[in-house]
ZAMARGU-4260 file (C-alpha; in steps of 0.2 Angstrom, whole numbers, plus 5000, padded with zeros to 4 digits):
<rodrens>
0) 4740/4742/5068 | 4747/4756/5058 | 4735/4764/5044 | 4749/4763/5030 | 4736/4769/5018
5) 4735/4784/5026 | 4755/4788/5027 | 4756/4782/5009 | 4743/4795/5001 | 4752/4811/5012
10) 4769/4804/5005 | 4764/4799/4987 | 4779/4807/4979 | 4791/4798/4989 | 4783/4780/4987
15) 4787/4775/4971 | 4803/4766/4980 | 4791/4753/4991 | 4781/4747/4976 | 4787/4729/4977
20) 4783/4730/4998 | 4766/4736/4996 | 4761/4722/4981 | 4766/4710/4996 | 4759/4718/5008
25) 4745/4729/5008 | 4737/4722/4992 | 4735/4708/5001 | 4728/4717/5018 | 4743/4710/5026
30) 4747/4719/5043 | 4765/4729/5045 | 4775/4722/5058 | 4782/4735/5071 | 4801/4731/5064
35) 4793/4734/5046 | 4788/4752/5049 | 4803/4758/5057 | 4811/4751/5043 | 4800/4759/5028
40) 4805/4774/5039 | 4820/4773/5039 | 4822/4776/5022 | 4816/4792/5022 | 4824/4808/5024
45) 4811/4818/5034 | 4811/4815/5052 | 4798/4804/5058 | 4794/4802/5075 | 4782/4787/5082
50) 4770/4790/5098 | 4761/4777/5107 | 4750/4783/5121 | 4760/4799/5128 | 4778/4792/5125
55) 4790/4790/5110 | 4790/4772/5102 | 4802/4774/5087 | 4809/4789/5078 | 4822/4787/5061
60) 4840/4794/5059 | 4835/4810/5051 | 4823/4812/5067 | 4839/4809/5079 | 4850/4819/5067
65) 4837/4835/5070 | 4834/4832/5089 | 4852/4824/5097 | 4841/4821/5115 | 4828/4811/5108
70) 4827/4792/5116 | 4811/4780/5116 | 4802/4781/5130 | 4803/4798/5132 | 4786/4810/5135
75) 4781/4817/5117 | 4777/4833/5126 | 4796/4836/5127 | 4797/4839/5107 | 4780/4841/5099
80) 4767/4854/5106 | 4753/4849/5116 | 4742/4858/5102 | 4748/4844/5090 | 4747/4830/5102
85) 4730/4835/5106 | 4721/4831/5085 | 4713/4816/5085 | 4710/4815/5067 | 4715/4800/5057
90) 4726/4812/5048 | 4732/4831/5047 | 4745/4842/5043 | 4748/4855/5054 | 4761/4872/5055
95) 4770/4873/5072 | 4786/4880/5082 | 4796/4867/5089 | 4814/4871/5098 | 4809/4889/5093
100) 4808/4884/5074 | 4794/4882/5062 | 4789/4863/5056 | 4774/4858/5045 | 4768/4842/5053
105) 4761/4829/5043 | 4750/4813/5057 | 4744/4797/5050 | 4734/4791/5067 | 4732/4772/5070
110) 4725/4762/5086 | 4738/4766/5100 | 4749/4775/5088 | 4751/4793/5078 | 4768/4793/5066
115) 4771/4812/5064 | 4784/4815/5050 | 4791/4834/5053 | 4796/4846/5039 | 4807/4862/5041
120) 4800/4877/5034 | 4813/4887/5024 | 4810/4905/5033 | 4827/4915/5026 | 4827/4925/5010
125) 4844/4932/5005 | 4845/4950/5003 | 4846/4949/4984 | 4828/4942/4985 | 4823/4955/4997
130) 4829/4968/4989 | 4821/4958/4971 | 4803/4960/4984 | 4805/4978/4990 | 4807/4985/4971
135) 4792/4974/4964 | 4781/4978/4978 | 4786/4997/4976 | 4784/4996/4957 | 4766/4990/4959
140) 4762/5003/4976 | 4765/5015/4961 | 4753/5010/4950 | 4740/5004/4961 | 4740/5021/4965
145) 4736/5028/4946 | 4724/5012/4946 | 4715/5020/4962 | 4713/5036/4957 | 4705/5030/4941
150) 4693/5020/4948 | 4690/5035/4964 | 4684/5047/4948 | 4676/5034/4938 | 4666/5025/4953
155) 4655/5038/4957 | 4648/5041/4939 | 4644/5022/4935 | 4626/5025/4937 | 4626/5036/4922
160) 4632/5025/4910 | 4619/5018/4901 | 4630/5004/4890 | 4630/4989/4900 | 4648/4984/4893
165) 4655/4999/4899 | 4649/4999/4916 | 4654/4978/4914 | 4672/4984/4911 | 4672/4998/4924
170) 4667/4985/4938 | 4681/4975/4930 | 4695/4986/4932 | 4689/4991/4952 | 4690/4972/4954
175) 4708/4972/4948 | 4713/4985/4960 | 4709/4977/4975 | 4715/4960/4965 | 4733/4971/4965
180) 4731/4976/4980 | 4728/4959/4990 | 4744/4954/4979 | 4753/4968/4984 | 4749/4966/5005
185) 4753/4948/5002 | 4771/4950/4997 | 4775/4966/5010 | 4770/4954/5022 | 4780/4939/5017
190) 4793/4951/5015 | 4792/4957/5032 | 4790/4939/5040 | 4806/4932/5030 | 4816/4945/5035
195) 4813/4945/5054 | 4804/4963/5056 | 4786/4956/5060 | 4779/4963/5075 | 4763/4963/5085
200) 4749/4976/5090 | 4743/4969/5102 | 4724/4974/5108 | 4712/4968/5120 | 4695/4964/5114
205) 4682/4953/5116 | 4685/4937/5103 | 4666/4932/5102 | 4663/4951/5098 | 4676/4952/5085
210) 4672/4934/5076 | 4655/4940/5074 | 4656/4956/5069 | 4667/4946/5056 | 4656/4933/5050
215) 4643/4945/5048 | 4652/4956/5035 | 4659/4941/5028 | 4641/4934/5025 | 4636/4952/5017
220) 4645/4948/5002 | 4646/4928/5003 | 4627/4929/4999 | 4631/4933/4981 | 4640/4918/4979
225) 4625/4909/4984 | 4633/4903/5000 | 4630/4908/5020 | 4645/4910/5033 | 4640/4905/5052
230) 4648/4909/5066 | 4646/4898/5082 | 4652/4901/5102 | 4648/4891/5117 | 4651/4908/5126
235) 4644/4925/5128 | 4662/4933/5130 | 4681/4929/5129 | 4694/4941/5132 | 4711/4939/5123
240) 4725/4950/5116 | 4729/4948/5097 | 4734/4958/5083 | 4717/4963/5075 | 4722/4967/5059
245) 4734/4954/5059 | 4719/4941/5065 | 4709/4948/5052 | 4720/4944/5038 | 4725/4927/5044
250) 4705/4923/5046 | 4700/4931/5029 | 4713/4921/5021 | 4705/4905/5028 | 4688/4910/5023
255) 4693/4914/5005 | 4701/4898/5006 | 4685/4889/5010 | 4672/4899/4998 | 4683/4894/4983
260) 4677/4878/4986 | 4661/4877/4990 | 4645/4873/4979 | 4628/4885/4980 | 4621/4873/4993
265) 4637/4875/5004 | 4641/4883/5020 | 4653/4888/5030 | 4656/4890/5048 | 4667/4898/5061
270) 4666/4894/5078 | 4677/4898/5093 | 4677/4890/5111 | 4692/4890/5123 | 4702/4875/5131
275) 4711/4880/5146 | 4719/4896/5143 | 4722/4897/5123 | 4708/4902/5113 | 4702/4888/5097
280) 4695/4896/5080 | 4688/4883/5068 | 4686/4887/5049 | 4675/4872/5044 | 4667/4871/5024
285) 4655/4857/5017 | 4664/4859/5000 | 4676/4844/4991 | 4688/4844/5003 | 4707/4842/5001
290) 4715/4825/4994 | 4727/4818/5006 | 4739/4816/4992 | 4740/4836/4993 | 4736/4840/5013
295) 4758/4839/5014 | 4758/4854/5003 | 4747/4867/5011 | 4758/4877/5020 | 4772/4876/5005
300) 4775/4891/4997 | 4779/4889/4981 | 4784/4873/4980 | 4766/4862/4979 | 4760/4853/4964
305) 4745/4865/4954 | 4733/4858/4963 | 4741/4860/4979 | 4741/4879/4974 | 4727/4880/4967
310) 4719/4875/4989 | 4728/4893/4993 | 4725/4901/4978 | 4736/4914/4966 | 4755/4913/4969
315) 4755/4902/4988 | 4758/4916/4999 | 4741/4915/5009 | 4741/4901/5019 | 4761/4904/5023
320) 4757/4922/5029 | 4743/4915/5041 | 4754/4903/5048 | 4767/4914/5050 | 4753/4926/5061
325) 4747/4912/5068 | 4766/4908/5076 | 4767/4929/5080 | 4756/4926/5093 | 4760/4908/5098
330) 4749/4898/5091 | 4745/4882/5080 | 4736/4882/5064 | 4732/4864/5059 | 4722/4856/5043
335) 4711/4843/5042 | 4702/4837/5027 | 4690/4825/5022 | 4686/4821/5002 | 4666/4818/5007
340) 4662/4832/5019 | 4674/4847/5017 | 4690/4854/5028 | 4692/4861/5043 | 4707/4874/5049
345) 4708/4875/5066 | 4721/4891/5075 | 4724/4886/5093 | 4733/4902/5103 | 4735/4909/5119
350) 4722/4922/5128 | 4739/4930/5133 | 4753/4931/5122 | 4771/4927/5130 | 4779/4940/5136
355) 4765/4951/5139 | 4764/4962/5155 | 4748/4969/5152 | 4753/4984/5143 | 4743/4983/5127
360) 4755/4992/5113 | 4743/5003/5103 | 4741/4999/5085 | 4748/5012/5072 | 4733/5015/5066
365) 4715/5011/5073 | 4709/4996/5064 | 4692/5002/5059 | 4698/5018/5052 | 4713/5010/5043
370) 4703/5000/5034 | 4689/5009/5025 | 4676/5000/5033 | 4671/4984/5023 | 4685/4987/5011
375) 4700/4978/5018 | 4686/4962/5018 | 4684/4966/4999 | 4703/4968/4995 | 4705/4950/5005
380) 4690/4941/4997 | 4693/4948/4980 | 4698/4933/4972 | 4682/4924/4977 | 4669/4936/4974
385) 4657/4941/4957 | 4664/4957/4947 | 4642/4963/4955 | 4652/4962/4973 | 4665/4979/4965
390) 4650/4989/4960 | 4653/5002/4969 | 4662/5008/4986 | 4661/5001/5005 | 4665/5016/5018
</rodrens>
């Protein structure tokens, strides 16, 4: 039996057209016949694909119209990726590739059946709007330098102003430059992924090493915030390649995401174990969790409701720069939220990236130089933490 309730809140803005069918039958607790749902589906204009067990059941017309080959009957491990297949929550949205393109997934699970309904992810910017980027983002470098210097000459002497307002407005200002600087990282790289010239660095390190080395700088400064930041592994080691820096950023930006939300008794964990040969990295909070009504719009940039941007914070460009990472080294990045007991994002990818012959490219600059030591983590969580946490410098 399909869990309408489920589809209806991850669609909401499309529903107002089946009022009179949900009066007569869902208020009443009626059941929805198979024929009934293909139907509803049918109406829709996102493509919407049925599974029952390992095999398609139904699909609509904008599903065939995206994928000619698609038949019932066939193995949904042709189309959608195991990763996906694999979530056995009631309900999710995920970021994928599928036929080499990127889809947000939205999965309403029922008994014996998950209806996936599949979103292209606009990925093209014209070269007005690149050009538009490159200037802005120039135009900031600039005076994010003046801003760094300022601070660079003023840091130092903090101790010896004796007017708590000054020093207030000093820490101020050094929050605002890393503030600016996150912004200003954020849309290079959404520049860089729109326009195609993305690329890895591919290093080979040990995953448990380099997730709780993380965790434990992370927890440094989510202490002020009244919060702790676990890190759990049912291994001693994992060896992988990944883009460090890359990683890093993609993981921070799910951690922000989650201390935003969480009270002074909450928590956060990240835990990674492997299935296979892909590596899984789990972000869980016990904050308020995400209403299903807005799960659709996580990985829209732009586009969501306010308080669909108010999940990734600022302008939207977080959570579309870590899926974007996340599908540089082939993997999945899904969401799963519950209104009682927090969300979960969960990045599945491969211990060996495709393509890789075992040559590791070397990075242009080592990561622990480039970033300054704890100050890359500062620039990322800068929007979370108390003007106390820009006190001074971390080298």
């Amino acid at each position: 039996m399909y869990r309408f309730d489920l589809w209806k809140d991850l669609h909401r803005d499309k529903f107002q057209n089946f009022a009179t069918l949900e009066k007569r039958h869902w208020d009443k607790g009626d059941s929805m016949t198979d024929k009934q749902i293909s139907n509803l589906f049918s109406m829709q204009r996102e493509a919407v694909i049925g599974v029952g067990g390992t095999a398609v059941a139904f699909f609509n017309a904008a599903a065939l119209r995206q994928f000619p080959d698609l038949t019932v009957g066939m193995s949904a491990a042709d189309l959608l990726p195991s990763a996906v297949l694999g979530i056995e929550e009631e309900s999710f949205s995920a970021s994928a590739t599928i036929k080499e393109s990127p889809y947000t997934i939205l999965g309403a699970r029922t008994e014996g059946m998950v209806v996936y309904t599949l979103i292209p992810q606009e990925q093209e910017i014209d070269q007005q709007e690149g050009r538009l980027l490159e200037r802005v983002s120039g135009t900031m470098r600039r005076t994010l330098t003046v801003l760094n210097m300022a601070t660079e000459f003023l840091m130092p002497l903090i101790d010896r102003i004796e007017d708590s307002r000054q020093r207030a407005n000093l820490t101020i200002l050094n929050k605002a430059y890393y503030q600016l600087q996150r912004l200003c990282d954020n849309l290079d790289y959404f520049f860089r992924f729109s326009a195609g010239q993305a690329r890895l660095y591919l290093e080979e390190l040990d995953l448990v090493q380099f997730c709780g080395d993380l965790t434990q700088s992370v927890d440094h400064f989510a202490k002020r915030l009244g919060t702790r930041v676990y890190f759990q592994a049912d291994l001693t080691h994992l060896r992988a390649s990944i883009d460090q820096q890359k990683m890093t950023k993609l993981l921070l930006n799910l951690i922000s995401n989650s201390l935003k939300h969480l009270g002074s008794d909450g928590s956060l964990t990240l835990s990674l174990t492997r299935q296979g040969e892909d590596a899984i990295l789990t972000v869980r909070d016990t904050g308020h969790g995400i209403d299903s009504s807005h799960i659709r719009e996580v990985f829209t940039q732009y586009k969501g409701s306010q308080s669909a941007t108010d999940i990734d914070g600022g302008v939207g460009l977080g959570l579309g720069i870590a899926q974007e990472i996340a599908r540089l080294h082939g993997g999945t990045l899904f969401v799963t939220s519950d209104a009682d007991r927090g969300t979960a994002v969960r990045l599945r990818i491969p211990l060996i990236q495709a393509g890789d012959s075992g040559v590791l490219q070397e990075a242009p600059l080592p990561y622990r130089e480039s970033d300054g030591g704890m100050q890359f983590i500062l620039t990322e969580l800068s929007d979370v933490l108390d003007d106390g946490a820009f006190l001074g410098k971390y080298y």
